[in-house]
PDB file of N, CA, C and O in Angstrom:
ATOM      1  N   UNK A   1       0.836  -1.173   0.000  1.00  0.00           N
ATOM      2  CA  UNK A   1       0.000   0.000   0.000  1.00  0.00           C
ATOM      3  C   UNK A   1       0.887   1.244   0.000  1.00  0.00           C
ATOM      4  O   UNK A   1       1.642   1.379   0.963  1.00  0.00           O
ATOM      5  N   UNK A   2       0.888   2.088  -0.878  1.00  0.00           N
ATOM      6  CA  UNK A   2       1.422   3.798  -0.979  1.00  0.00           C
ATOM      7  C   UNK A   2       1.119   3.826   0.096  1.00  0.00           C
ATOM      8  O   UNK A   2       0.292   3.133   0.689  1.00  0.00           O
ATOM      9  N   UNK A   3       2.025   4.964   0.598  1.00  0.00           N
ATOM     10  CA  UNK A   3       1.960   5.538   1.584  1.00  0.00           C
ATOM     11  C   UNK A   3       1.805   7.491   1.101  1.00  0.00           C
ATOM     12  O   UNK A   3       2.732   8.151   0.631  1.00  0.00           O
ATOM     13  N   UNK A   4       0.431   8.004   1.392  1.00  0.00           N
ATOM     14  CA  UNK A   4      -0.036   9.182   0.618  1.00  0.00           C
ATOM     15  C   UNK A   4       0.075  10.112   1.789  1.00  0.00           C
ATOM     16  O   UNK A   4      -0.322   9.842   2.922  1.00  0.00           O
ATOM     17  N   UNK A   5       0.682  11.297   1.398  1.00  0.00           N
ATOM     18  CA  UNK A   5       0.801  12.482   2.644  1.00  0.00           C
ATOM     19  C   UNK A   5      -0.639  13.460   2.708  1.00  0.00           C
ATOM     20  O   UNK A   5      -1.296  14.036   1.841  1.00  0.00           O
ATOM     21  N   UNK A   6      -0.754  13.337   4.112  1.00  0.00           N
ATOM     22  CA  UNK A   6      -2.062  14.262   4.307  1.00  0.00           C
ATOM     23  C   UNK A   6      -1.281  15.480   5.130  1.00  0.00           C
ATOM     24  O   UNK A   6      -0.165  15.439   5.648  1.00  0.00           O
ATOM     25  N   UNK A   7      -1.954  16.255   5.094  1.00  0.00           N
ATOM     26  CA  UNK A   7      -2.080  17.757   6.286  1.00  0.00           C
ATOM     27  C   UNK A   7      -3.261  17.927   7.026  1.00  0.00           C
ATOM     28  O   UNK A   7      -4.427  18.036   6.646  1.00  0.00           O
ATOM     29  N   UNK A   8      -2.587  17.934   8.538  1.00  0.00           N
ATOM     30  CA  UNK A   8      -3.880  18.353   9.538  1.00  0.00           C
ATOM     31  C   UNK A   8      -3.787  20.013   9.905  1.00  0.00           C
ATOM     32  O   UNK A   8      -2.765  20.438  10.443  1.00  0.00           O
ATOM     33  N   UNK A   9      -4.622  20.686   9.665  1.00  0.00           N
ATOM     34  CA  UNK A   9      -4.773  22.170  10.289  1.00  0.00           C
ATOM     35  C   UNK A   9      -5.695  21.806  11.927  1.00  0.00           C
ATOM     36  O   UNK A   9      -6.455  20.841  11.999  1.00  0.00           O
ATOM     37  N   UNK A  10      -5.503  22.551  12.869  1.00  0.00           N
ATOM     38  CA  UNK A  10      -5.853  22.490  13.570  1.00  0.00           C
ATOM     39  C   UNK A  10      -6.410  24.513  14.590  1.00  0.00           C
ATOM     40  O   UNK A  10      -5.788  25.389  15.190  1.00  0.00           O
ATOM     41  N   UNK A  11      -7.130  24.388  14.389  1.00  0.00           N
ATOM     42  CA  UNK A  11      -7.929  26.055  15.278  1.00  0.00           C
ATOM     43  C   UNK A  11      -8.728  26.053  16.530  1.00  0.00           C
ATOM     44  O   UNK A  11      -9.958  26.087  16.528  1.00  0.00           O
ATOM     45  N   UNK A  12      -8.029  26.015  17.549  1.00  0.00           N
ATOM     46  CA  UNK A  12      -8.575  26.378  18.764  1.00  0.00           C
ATOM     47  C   UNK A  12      -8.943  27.753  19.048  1.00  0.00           C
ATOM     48  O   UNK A  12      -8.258  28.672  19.497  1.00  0.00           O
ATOM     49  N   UNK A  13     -10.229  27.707  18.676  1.00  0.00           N
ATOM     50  CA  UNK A  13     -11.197  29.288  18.771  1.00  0.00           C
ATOM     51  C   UNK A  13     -12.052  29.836  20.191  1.00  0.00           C
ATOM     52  O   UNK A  13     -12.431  29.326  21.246  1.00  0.00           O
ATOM     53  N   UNK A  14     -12.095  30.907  19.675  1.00  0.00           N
ATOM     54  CA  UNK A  14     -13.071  30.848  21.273  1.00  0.00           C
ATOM     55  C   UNK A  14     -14.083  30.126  21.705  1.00  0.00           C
ATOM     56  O   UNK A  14     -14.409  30.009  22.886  1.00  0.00           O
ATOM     57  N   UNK A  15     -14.628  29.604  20.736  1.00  0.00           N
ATOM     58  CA  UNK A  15     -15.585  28.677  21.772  1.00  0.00           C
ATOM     59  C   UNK A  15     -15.832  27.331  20.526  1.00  0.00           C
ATOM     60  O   UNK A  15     -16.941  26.802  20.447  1.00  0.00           O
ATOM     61  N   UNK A  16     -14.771  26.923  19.687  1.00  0.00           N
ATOM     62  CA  UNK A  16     -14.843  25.958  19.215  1.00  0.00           C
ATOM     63  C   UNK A  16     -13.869  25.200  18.676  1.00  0.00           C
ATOM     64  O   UNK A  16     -13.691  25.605  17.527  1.00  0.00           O
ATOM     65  N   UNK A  17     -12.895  23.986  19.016  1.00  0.00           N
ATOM     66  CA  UNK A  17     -12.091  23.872  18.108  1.00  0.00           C
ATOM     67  C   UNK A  17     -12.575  22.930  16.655  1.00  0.00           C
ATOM     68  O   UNK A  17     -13.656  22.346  16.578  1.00  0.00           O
ATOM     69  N   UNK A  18     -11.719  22.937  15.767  1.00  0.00           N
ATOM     70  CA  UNK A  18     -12.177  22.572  14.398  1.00  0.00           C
ATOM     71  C   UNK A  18     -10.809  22.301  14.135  1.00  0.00           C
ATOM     72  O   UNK A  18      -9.822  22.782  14.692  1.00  0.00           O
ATOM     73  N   UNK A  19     -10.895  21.196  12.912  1.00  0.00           N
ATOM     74  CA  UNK A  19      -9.317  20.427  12.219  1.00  0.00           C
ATOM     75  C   UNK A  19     -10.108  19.783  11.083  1.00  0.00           C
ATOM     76  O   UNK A  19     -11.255  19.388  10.880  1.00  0.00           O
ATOM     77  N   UNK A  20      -9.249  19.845  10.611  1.00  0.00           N
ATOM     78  CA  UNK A  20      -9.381  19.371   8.895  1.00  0.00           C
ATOM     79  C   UNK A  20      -8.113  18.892   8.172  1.00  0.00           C
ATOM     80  O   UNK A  20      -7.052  19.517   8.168  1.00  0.00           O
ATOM     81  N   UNK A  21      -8.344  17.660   7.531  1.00  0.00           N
ATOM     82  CA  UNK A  21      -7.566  17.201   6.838  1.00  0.00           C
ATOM     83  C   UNK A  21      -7.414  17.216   5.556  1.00  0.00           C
ATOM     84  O   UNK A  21      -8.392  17.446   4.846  1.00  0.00           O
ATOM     85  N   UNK A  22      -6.165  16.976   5.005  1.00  0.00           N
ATOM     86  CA  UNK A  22      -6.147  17.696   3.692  1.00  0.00           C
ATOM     87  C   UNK A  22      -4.975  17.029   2.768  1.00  0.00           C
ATOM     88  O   UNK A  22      -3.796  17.098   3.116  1.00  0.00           O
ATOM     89  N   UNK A  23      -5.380  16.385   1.578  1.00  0.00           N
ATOM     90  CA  UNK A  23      -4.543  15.519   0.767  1.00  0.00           C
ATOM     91  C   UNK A  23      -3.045  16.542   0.741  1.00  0.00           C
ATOM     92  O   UNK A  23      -2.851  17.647   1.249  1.00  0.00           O
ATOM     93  N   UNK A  24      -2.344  15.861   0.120  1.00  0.00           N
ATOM     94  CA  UNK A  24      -0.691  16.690  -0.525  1.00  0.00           C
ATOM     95  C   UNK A  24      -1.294  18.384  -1.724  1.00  0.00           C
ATOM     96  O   UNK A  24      -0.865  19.537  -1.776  1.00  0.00           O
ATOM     97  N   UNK A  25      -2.308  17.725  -2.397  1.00  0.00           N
ATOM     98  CA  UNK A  25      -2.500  18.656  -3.975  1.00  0.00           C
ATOM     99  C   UNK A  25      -3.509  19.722  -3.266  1.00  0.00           C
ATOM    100  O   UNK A  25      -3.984  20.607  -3.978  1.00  0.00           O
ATOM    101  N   UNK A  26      -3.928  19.650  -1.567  1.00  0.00           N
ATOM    102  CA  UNK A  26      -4.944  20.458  -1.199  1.00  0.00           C
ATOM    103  C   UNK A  26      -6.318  20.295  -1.234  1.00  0.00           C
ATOM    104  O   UNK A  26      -7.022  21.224  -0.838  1.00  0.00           O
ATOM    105  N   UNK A  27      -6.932  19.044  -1.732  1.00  0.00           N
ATOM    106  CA  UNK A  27      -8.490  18.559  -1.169  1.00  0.00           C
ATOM    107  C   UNK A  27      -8.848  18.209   0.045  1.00  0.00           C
ATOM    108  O   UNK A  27      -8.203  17.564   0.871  1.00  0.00           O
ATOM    109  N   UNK A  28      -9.840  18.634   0.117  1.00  0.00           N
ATOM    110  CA  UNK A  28     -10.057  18.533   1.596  1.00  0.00           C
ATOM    111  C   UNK A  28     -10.853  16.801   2.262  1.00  0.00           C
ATOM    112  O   UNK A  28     -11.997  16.430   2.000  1.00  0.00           O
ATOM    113  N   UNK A  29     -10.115  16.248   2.887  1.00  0.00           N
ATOM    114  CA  UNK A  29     -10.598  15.070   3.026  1.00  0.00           C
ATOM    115  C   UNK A  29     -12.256  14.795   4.301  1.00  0.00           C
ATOM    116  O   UNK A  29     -13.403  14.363   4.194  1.00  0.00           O
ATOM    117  N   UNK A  30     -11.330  15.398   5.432  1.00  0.00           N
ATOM    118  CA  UNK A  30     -12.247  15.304   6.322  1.00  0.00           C
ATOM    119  C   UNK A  30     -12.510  17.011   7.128  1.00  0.00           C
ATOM    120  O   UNK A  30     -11.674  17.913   7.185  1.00  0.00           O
ATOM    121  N   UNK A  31     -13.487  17.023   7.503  1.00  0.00           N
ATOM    122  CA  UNK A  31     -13.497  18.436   8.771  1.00  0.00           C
ATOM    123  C   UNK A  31     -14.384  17.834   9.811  1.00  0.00           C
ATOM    124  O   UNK A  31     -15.135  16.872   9.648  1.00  0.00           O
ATOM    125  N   UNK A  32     -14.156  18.681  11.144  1.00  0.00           N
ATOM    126  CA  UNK A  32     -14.583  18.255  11.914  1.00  0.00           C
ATOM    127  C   UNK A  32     -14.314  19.618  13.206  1.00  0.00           C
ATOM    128  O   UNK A  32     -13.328  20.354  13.251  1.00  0.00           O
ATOM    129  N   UNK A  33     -15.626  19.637  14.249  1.00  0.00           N
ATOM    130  CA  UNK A  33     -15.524  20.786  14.723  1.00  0.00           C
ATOM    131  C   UNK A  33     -16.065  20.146  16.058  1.00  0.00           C
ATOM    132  O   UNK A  33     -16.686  19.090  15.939  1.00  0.00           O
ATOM    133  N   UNK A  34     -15.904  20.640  17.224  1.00  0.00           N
ATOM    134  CA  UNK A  34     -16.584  20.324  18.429  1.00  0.00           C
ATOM    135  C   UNK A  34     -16.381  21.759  19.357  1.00  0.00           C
ATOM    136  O   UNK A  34     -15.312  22.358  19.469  1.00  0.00           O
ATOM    137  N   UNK A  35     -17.704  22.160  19.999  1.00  0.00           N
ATOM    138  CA  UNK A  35     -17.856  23.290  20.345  1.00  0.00           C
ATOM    139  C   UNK A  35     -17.550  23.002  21.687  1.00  0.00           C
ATOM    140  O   UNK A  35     -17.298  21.838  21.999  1.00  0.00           O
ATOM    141  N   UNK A  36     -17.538  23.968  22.587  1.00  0.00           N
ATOM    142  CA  UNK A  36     -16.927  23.647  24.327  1.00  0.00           C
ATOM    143  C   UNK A  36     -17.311  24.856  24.803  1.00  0.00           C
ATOM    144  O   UNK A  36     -17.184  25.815  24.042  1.00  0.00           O
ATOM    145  N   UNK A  37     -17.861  25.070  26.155  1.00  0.00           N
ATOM    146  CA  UNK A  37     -18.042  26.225  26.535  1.00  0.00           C
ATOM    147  C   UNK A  37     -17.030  27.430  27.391  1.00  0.00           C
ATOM    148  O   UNK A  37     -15.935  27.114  27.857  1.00  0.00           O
ATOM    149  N   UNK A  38     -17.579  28.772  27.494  1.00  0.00           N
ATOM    150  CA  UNK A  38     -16.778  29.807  27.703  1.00  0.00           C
ATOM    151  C   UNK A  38     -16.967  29.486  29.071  1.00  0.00           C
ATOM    152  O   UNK A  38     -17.886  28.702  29.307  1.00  0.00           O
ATOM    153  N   UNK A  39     -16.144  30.018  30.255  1.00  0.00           N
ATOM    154  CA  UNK A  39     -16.503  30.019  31.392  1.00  0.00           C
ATOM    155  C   UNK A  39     -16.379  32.081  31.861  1.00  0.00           C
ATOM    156  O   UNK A  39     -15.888  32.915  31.101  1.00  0.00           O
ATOM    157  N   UNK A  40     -16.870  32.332  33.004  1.00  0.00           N
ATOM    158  CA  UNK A  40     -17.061  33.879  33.435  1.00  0.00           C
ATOM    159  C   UNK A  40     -17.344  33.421  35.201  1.00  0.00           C
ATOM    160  O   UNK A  40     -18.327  33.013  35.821  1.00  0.00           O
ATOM    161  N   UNK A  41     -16.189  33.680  35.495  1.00  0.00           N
ATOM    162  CA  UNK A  41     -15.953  33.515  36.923  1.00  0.00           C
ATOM    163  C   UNK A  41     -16.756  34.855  37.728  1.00  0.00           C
ATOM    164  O   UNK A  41     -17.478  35.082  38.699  1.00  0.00           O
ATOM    165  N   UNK A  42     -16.177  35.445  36.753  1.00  0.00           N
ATOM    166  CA  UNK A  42     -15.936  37.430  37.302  1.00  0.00           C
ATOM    167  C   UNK A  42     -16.801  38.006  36.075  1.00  0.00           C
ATOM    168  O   UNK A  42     -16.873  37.434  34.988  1.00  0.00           O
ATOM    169  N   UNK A  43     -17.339  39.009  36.338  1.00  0.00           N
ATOM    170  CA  UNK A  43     -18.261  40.051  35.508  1.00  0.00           C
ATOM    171  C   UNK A  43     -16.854  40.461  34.959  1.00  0.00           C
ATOM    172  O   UNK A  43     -15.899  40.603  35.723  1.00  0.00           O
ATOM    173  N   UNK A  44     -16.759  40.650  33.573  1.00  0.00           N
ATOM    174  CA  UNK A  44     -15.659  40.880  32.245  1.00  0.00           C
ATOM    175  C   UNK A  44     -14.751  40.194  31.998  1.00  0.00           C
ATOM    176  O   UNK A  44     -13.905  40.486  31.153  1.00  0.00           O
ATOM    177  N   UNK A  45     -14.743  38.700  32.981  1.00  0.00           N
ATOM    178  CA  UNK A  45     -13.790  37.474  32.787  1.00  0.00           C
ATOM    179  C   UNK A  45     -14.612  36.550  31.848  1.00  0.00           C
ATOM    180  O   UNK A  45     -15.810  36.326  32.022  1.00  0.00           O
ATOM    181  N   UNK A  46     -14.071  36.174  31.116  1.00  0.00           N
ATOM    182  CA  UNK A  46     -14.230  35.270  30.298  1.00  0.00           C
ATOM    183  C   UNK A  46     -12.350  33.967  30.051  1.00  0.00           C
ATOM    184  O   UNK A  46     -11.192  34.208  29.713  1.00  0.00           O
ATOM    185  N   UNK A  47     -13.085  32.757  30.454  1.00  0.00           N
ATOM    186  CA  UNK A  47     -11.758  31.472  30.444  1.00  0.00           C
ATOM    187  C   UNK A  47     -12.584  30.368  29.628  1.00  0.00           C
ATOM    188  O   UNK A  47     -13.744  30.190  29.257  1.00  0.00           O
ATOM    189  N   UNK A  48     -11.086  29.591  29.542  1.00  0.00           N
ATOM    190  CA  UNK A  48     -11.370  28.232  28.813  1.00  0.00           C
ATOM    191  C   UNK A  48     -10.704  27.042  29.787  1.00  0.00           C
ATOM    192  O   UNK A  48      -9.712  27.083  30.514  1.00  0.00           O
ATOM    193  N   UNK A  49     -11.619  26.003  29.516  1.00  0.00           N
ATOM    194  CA  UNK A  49     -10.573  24.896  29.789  1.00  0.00           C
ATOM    195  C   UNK A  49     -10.046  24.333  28.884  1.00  0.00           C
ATOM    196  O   UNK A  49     -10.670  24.091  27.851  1.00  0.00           O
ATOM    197  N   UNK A  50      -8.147  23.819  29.135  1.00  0.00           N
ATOM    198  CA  UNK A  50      -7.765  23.810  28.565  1.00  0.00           C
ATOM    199  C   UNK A  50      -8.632  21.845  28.332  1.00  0.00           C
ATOM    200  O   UNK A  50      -9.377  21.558  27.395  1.00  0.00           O
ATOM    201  N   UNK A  51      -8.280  21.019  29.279  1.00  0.00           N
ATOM    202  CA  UNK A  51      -9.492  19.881  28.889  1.00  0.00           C
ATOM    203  C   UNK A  51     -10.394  19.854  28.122  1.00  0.00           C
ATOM    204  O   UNK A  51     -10.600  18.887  27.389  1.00  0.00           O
ATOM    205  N   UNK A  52     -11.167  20.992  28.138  1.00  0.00           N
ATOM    206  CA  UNK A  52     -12.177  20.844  26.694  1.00  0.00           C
ATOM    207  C   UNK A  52     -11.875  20.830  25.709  1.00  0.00           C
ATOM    208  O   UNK A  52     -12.651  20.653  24.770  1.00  0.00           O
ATOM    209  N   UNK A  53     -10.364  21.057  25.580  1.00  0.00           N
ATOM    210  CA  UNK A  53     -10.024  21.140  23.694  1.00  0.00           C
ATOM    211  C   UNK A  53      -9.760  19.415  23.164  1.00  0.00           C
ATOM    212  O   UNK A  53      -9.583  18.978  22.027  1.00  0.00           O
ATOM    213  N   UNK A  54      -9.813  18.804  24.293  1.00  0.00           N
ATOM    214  CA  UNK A  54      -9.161  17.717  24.016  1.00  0.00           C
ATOM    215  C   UNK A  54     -10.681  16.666  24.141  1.00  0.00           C
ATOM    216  O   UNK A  54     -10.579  15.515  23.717  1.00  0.00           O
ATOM    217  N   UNK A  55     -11.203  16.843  24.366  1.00  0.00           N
ATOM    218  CA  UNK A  55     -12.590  16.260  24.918  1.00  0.00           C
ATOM    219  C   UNK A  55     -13.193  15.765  23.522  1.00  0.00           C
ATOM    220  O   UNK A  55     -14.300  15.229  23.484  1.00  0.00           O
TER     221      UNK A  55
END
């Protein structure tokens, strides 16, 4: 079996990360997104966990 090179992008956003894979010539194979929530401890705090990116 060839062995065919892909590329993973990966974007940890504010309230979603998303990755997508992507042949050598640039088609896009797979995407995929999972949302996680903001946290607000404090009135004008806004955090993340870092656990949710991985979840």
């Amino acid at each position: 079996m060839a062995k065919m090179k892909r590329y993973l992008g990966i974007d940890v956003g504010t309230t979603a990360v998303k990755a997508a894979l992507f042949t050598a010539s640039g088609r896009m194979v797979r995407v995929a997104s999972c949302d996680y929530p903001l946290h607000t401890p404090r009135p004008t705090w806004v955090e993340q966990e870092p656990q949710d990116w991985i979840r």
